[in-house]
N, C-alpha and C positions, 0 to 999 in steps of 0.2 A: 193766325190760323189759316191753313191752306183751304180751298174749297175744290170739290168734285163738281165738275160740270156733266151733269148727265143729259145727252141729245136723245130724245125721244120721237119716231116717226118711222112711217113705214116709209116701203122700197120708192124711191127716187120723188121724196120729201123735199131735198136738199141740207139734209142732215150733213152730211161730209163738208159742203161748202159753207156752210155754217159753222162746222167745229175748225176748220182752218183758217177763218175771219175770226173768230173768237180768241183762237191758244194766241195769235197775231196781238190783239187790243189788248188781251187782259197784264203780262202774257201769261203763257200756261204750256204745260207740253201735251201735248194732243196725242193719244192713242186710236188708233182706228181699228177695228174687230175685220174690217174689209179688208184691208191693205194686210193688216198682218197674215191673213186667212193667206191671200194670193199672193205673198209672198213666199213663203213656207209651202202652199199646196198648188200653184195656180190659181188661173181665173175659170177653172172647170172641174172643179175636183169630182171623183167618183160618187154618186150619188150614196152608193153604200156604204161609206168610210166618210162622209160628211159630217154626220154627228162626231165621232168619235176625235175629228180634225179641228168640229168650230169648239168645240169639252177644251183640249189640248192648250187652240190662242186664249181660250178664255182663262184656263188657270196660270198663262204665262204674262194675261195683261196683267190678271189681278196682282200677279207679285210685284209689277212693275206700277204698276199707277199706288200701289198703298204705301210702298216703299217712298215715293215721290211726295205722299202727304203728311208722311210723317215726318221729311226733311221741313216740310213749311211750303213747297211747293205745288202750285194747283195744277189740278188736270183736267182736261176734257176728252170725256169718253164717249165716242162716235160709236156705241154702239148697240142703237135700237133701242135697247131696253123694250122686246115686243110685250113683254108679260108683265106684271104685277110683281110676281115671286121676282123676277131678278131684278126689278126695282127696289123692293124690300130688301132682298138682300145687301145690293149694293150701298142703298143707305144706311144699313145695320155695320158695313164695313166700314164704309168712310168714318162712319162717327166713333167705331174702334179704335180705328187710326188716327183721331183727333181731329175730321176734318168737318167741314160744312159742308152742303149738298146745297145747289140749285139744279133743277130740274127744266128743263125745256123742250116745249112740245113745238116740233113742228107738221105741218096736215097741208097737203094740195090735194086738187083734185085729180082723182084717177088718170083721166084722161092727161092729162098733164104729167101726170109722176109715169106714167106708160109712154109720152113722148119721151120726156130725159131720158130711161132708161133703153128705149129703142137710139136713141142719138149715141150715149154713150156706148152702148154694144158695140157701136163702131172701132171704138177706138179707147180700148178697157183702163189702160192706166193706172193699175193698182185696182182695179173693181172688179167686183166677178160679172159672170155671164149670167144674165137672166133673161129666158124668154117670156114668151107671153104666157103658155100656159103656170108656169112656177109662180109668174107673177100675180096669178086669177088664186091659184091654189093654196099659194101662203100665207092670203088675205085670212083663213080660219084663222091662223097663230097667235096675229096679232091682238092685243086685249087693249084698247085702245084705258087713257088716263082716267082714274074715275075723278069724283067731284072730291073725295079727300086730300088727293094729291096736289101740294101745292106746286105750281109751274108756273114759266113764264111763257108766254103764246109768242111765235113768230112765224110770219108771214116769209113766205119762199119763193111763192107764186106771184 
């Protein structure tokens, strides 16, 4: 049976370096919500046509990572999981698709996840742009894991 890995954490967590060390060991083929974003759109897409772009990679990972577990092949998916709802969901699909789910949460401190993502700005690499105020701003969206959600903890920091 194939398993979903799902990477949970907010902005520069070290969620990405994580799921590239991961698809590595296990192995797995590793989907990124980032990379494909800034592939397909840039590292700066129009704030107005951003919903409608990240809607877009999201219905084109899904067809690709379910298709992937239903061969018997695992994935790891870099991407976020900021909410509840699309962790439900996503677990509601994998187990359609016949797969297992583990869940991984990773958490640093602000101050911290605000350096990496100032460091990386420099030099994007398949990651978007974010500055300081997006990064103050988006902190509402995220719904951090509740106590139901089983996950495994890792340290990034």
């Amino acid at each position: 049976m194939a398993t979903a890995h799902l990477i949970h954490g907010y902005l520069g967590a070290g969620k990405t370096t994580f799921a590239r060390r991961l698809e590595q060991e296990l192995p797995a083929i590793r989907f990124s919500h980032d990379e494909w974003m800034t592939s397909l759109y840039g590292d700066d897409p129009p704030v107005d046509q951003f919903a409608e772009f990240h809607r877009r990679v999201s219905k084109l990972l899904d067809a690709q990572w379910t298709r992937c577990v239903e061969l018997g092949v695992d994935v790891v998916l870099d991407c976020g999981f900021w909410t509840r709802r699309e962790r439900d969901e996503t677990r509601a699909t994998a187990a359609a698709s016949g797969a297992a789910v583990r869940l991984y949460r990773l958490a640093c401190p602000d101050d911290e996840a605000w350096r990496r993502i100032d460091k990386r700005n420099t030099h994007l690499d398949g990651s978007s742009l974010i500055v300081r105020h997006t990064f103050e701003t988006l902190k509402s969206r995220f719904e951090p894991l509740q106590n139901d959600e089983d996950r495994i903890e890792v340290r990034q920091c």
